[in-house]
VOPAGU-2260 file (C-alpha; in pm, 1 decimal, decimal comma):
REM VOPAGU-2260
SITE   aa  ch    i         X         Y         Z
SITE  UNK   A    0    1351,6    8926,5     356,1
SITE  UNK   A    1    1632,1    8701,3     490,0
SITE  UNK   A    2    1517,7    8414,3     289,0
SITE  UNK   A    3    1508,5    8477,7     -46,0
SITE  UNK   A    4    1326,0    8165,7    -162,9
SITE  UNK   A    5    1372,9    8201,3    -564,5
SITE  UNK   A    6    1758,4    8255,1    -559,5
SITE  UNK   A    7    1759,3    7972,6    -285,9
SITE  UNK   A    8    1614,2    7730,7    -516,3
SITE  UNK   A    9    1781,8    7849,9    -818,2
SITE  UNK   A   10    2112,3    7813,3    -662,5
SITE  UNK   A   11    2342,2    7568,9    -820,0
SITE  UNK   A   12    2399,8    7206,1    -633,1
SITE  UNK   A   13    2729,0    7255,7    -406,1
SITE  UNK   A   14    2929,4    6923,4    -456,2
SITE  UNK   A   15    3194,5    6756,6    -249,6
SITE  UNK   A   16    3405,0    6483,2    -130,0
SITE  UNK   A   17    3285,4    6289,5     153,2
SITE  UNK   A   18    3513,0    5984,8     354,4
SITE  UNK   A   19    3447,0    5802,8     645,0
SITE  UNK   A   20    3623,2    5570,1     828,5
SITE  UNK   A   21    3557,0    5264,4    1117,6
SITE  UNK   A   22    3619,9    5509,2    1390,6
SITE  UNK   A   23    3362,6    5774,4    1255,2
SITE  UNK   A   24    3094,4    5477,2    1296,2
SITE  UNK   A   25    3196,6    5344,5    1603,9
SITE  UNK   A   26    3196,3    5725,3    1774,3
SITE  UNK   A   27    2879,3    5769,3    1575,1
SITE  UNK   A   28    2746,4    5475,1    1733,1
SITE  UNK   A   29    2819,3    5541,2    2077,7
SITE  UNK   A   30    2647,7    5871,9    1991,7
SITE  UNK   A   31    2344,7    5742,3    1981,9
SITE  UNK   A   32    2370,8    5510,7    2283,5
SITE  UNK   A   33    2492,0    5168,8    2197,6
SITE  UNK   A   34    2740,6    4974,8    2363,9
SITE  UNK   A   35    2510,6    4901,5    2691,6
SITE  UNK   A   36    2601,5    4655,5    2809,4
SITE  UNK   A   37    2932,5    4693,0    2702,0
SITE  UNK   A   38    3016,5    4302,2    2647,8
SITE  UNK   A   39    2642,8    4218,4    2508,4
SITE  UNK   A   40    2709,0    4067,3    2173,4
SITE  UNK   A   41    2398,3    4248,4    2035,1
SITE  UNK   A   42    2580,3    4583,9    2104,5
SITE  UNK   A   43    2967,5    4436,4    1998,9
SITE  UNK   A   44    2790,0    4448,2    1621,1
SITE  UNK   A   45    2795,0    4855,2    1704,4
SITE  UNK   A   46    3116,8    4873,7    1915,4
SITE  UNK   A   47    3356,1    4661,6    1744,5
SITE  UNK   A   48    3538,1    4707,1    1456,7
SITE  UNK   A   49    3583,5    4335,0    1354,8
SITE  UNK   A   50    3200,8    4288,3    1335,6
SITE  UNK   A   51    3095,8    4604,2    1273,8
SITE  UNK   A   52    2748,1    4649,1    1124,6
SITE  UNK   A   53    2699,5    5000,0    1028,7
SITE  UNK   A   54    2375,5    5186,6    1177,8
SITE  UNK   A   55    2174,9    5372,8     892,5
SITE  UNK   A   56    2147,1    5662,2    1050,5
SITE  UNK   A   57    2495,8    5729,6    1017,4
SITE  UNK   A   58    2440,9    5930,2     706,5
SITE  UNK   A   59    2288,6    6194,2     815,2
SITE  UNK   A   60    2689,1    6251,8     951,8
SITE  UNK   A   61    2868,9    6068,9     751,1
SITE  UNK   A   62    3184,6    6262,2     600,1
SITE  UNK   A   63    3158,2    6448,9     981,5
SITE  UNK   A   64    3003,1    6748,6     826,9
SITE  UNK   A   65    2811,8    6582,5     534,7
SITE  UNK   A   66    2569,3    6904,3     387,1
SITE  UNK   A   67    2260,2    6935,2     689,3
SITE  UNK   A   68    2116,4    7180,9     869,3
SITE  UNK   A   69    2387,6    7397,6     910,5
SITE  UNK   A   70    2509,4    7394,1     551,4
SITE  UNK   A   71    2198,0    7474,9     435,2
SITE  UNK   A   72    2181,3    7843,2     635,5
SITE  UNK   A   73    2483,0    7941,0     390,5
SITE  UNK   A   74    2314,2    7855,8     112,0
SITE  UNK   A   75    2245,0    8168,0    -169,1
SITE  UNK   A   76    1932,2    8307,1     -51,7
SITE  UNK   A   77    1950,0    8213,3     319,1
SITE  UNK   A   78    2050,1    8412,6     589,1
SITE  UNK   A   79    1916,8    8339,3     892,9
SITE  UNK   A   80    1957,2    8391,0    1285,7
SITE  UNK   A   81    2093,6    8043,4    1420,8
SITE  UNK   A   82    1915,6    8083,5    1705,9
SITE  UNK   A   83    1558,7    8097,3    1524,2
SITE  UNK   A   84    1665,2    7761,0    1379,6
SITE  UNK   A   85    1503,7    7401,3    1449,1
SITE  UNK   A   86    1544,9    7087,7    1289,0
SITE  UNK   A   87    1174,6    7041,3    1157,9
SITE  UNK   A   88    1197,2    6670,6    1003,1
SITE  UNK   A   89    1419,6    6410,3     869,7
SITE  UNK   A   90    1428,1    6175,2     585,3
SITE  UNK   A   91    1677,8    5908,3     494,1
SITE  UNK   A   92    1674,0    5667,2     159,3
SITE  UNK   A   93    1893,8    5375,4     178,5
SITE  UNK   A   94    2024,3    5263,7    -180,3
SITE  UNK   A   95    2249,8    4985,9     -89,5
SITE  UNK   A   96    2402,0    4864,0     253,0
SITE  UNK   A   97    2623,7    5130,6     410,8
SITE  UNK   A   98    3000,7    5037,2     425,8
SITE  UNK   A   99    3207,6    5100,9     700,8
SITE  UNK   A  100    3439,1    5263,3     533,9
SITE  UNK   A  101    3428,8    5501,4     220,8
SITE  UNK   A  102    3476,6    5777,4     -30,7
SITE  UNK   A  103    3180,1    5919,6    -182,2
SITE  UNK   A  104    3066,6    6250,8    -340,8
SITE  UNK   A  105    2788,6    6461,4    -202,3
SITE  UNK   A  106    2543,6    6678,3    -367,2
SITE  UNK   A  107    2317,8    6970,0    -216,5
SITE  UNK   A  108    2089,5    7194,4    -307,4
SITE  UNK   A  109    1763,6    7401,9    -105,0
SITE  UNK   A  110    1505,0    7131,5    -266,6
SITE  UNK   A  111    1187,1    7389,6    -158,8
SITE  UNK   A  112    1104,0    7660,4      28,8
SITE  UNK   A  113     764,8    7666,2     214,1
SITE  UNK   A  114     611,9    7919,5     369,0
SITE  UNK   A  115     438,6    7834,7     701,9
SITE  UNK   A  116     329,0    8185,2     837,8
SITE  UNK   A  117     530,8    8266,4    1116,6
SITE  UNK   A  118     841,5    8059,8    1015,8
SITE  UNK   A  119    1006,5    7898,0     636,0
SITE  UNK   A  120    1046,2    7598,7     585,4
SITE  UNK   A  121    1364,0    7517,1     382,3
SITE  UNK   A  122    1414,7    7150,4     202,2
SITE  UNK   A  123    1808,1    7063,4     228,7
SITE  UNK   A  124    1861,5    6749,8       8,7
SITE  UNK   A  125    2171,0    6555,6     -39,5
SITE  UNK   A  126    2234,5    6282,5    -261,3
SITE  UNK   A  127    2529,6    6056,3    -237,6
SITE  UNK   A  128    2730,6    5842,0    -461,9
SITE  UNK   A  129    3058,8    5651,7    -484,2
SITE  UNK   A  130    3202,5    5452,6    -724,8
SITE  UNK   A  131    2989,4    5209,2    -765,1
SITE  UNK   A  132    2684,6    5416,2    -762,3
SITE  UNK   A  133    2382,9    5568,1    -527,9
SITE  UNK   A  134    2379,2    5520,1    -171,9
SITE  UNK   A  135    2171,9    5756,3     -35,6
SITE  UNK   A  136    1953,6    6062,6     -33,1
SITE  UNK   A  137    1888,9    6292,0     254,3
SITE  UNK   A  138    1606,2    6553,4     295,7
SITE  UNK   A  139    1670,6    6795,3     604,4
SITE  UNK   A  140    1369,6    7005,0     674,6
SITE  UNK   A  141    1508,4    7350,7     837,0
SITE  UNK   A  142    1227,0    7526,9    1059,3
SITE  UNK   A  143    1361,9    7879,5    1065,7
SITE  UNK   A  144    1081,9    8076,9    1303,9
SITE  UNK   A  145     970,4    8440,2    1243,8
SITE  UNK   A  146    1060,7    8398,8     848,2
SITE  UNK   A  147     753,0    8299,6     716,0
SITE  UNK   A  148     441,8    8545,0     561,5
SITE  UNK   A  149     547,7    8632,9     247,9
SITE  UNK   A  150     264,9    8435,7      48,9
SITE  UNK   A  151     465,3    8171,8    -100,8
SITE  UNK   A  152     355,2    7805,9    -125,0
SITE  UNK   A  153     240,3    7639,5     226,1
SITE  UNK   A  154     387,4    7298,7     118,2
SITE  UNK   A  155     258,4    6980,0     207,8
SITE  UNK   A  156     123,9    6841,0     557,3
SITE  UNK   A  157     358,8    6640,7     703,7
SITE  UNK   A  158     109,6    6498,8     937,4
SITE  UNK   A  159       1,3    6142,2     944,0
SITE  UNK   A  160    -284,3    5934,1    1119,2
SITE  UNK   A  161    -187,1    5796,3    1432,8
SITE  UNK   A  162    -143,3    5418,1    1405,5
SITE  UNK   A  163    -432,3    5225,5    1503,1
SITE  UNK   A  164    -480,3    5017,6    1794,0
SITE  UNK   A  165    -197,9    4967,6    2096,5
SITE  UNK   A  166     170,1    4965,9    1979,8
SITE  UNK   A  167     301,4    4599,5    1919,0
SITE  UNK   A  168     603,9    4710,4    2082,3
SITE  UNK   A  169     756,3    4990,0    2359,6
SITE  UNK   A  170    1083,6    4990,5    2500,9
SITE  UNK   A  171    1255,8    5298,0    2701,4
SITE  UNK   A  172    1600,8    5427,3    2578,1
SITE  UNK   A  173    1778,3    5635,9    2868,4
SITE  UNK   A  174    1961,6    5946,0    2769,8
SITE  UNK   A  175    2257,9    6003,6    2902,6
SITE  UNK   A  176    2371,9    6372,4    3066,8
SITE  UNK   A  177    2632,2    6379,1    2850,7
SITE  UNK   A  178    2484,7    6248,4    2500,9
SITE  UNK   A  179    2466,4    6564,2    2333,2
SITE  UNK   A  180    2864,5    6629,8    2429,6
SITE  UNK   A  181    2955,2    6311,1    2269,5
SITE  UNK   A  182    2699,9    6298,5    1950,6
SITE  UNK   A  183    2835,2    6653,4    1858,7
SITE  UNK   A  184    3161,2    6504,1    1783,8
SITE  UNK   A  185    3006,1    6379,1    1488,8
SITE  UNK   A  186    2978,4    6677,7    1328,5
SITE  UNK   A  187    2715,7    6876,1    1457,8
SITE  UNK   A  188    2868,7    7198,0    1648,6
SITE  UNK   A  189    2580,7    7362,7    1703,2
SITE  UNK   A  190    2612,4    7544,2    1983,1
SITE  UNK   A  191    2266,6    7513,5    2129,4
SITE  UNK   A  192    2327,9    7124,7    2256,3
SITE  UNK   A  193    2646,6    7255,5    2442,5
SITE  UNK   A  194    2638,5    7635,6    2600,5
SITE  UNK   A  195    2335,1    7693,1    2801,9
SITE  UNK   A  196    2361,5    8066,7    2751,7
SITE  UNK   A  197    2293,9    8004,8    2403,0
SITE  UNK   A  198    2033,5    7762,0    2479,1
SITE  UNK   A  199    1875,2    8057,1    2672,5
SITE  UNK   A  200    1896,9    8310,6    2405,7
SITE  UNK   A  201    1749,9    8029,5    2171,1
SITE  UNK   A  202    1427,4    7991,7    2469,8
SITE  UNK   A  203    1499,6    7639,8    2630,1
SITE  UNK   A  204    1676,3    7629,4    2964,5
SITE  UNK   A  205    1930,4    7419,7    2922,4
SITE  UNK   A  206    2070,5    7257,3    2637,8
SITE  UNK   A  207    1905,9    7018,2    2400,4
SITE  UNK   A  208    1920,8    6707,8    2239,8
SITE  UNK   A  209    2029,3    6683,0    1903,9
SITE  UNK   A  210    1730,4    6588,2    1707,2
SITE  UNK   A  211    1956,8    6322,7    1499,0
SITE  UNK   A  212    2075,8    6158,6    1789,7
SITE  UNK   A  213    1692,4    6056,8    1880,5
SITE  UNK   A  214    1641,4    5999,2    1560,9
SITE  UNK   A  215    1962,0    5740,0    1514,3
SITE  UNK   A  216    1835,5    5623,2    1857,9
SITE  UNK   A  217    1530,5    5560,5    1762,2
SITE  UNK   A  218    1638,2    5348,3    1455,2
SITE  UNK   A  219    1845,3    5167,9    1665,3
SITE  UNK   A  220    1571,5    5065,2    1884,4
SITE  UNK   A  221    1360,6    4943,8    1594,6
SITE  UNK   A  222    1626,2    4741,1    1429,6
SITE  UNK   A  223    1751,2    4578,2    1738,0
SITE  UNK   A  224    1373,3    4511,4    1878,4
SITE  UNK   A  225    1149,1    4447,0    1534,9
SITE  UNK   A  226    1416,6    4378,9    1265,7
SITE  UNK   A  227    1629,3    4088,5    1430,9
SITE  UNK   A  228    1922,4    4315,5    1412,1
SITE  UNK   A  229    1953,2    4334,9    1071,6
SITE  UNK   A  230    2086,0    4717,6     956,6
SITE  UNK   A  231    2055,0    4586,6     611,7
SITE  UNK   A  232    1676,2    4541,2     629,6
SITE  UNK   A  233    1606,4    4918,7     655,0
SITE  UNK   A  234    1529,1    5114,7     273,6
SITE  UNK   A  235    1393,6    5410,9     444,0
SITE  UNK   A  236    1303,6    5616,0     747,6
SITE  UNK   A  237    1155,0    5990,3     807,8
SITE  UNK   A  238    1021,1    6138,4    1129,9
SITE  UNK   A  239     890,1    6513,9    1240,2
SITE  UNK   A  240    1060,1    6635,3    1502,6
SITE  UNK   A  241     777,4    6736,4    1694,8
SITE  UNK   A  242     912,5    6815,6    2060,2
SITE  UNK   A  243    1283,5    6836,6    2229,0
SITE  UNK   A  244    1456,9    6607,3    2497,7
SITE  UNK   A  245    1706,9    6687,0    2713,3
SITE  UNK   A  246    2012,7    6514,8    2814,7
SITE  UNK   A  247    1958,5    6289,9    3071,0
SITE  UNK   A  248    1554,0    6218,8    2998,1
SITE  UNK   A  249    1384,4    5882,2    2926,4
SITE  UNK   A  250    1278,9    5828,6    2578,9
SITE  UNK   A  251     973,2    5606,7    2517,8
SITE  UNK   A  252     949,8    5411,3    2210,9
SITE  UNK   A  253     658,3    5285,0    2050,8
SITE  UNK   A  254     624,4    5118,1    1745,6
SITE  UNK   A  255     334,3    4942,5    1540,8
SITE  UNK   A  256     434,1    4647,1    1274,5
SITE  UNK   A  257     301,7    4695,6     915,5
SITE  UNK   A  258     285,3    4603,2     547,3
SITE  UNK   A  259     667,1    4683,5     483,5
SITE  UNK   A  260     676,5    4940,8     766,8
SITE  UNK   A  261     687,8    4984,4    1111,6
SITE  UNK   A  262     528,0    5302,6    1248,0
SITE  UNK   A  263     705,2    5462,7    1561,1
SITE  UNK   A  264     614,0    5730,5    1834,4
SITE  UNK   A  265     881,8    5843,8    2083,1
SITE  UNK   A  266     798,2    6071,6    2372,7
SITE  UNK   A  267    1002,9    6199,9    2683,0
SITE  UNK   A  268     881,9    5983,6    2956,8
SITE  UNK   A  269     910,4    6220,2    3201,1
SITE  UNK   A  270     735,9    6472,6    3134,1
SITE  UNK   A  271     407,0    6303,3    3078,5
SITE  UNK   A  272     502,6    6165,0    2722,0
SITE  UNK   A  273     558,5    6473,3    2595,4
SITE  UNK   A  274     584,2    6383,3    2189,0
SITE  UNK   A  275     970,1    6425,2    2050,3
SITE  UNK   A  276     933,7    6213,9    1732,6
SITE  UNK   A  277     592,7    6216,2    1523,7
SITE  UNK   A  278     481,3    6073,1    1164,1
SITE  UNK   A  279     786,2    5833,4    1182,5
SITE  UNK   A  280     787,0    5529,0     940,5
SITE  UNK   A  281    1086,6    5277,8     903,6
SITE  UNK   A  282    1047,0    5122,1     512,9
SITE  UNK   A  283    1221,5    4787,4     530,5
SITE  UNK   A  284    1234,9    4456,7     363,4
């Protein structure tokens, strides 16, 4: 079997050095759309260095190759056809403000291993720290297709119920046709959001969105429309990737106000609201 789920989790944590720099967050920012309109004062606090307010989001790419998706397939125990790979879910937990510039030290390990049937689920989780302590912890969950069935543990449902009632707020975020180009610079090379013959081998027809750029989109949308603009306010935020988008689409936003939370739903406009993002909460103060 390609995955080899006890020597994956029994693998020791891979550590590392991480740094980051103003110009990481301002390309990782225009990444994920801001900067329209360019002069808006709203989207300088993205765009320019001297006020720069730094997105969330940004660490799932902080360190421009930060342990993900891609780190995790070359983990002991995994080895895997790239092109059976999707990015099943994201979650993010803020520790403190992230600055806009830094040195920090990354940790990784395959957190679980699920077995779904007809595909694994693998549990990348990286936790961060600099000098003066946590920042943040990531959980990447890796849906590799076709790798499931050997009778290990299912896991837990990710699903949630849908938010009651009609959202309390929906905005549209247009994706640009070349979005995917410039949020790869990042630090995600996958080739599936670039070369459509690989997109074709991996079944789409065209190349795809990077899941992370919706989902820093998506943040963006919420802090900008529900949390005055404040990055700060944000202590958590997970989503299911639970459909693609394309470069050049529509995305929908919806979001519902809480206790603490705001509950989001983003489909691709269109193509009858197709769902992209499910079971997304943003914890914030």
């Amino acid at each position: 079997m390609p995955i080899d789920a006890a020597k994956a989790l029994a693998a020791e944590p891979r550590t590392g050095e991480i740094t980051w720099d103003r110009k990481d967050v301002l390309l990782y920012h225009l990444g994920v759309g801001a900067g329209v309109p360019a002069t808006d004062p709203d989207e300088l606090r993205y765009t320019l260095e001297s006020r720069l307010h730094v997105l969330p989001s940004f660490a799932t790419v902080a360190g421009s190759g930060s342990p993900g998706v891609i780190s995790g397939l070359s983990m002991p125990g995994v080895d895997v056809d790239l092109a059976r790979v999707l990015h099943g879910g994201q979650s993010l937990t803020l520790h403190r403000p992230l600055p806009a510039e830094g040195t920090a030290t990354a940790t990784s390990r395959i957190a679980a291993v699920y077995d779904k049937g007809k595909a694994a689920v693998l549990v990348m989780r990286t936790e961060v720290t600099d000098a003066d302590g946590p920042l943040w912890t990531n959980d990447a969950q890796i849906f590799v297709r076709g790798e499931g069935g050997w009778g290990g543990d299912r896991g837990p449902s990710a699903r949630l119920d849908p938010p009651a009632g009609d959202p309390d707020k929906t905005v549209e975020r247009h994706i640009r046709e070349d979005q995917a180009l410039l949020y790869r610079l990042s630090g995600d090379w996958n080739p599936l959001h670039a070369d459509p013959d690989f997109a074709k081998a991996a079944g789409f027809d065209r190349p795809i969105l990077h899941g992370l750029c919706t989902y820093g989109t998506t943040l963006k949308a919420v802090v900008d429309t529900l949390l005055d603009g404040d990055v700060t306010r944000v202590r958590a935020y997970a989503t299911r990737f639970a459909g693609v988008v394309f470069p050049g689409e529509t995305l929908r936003i919806r979001m519902w106000r809480g206790e603490g939370e705001i509950r989001i739903a983003v489909s691709a406009a269109e193509r009858a609201d197709a769902p992209v993002l499910a079971d997304t909460i943003v914890e914030h103060s």
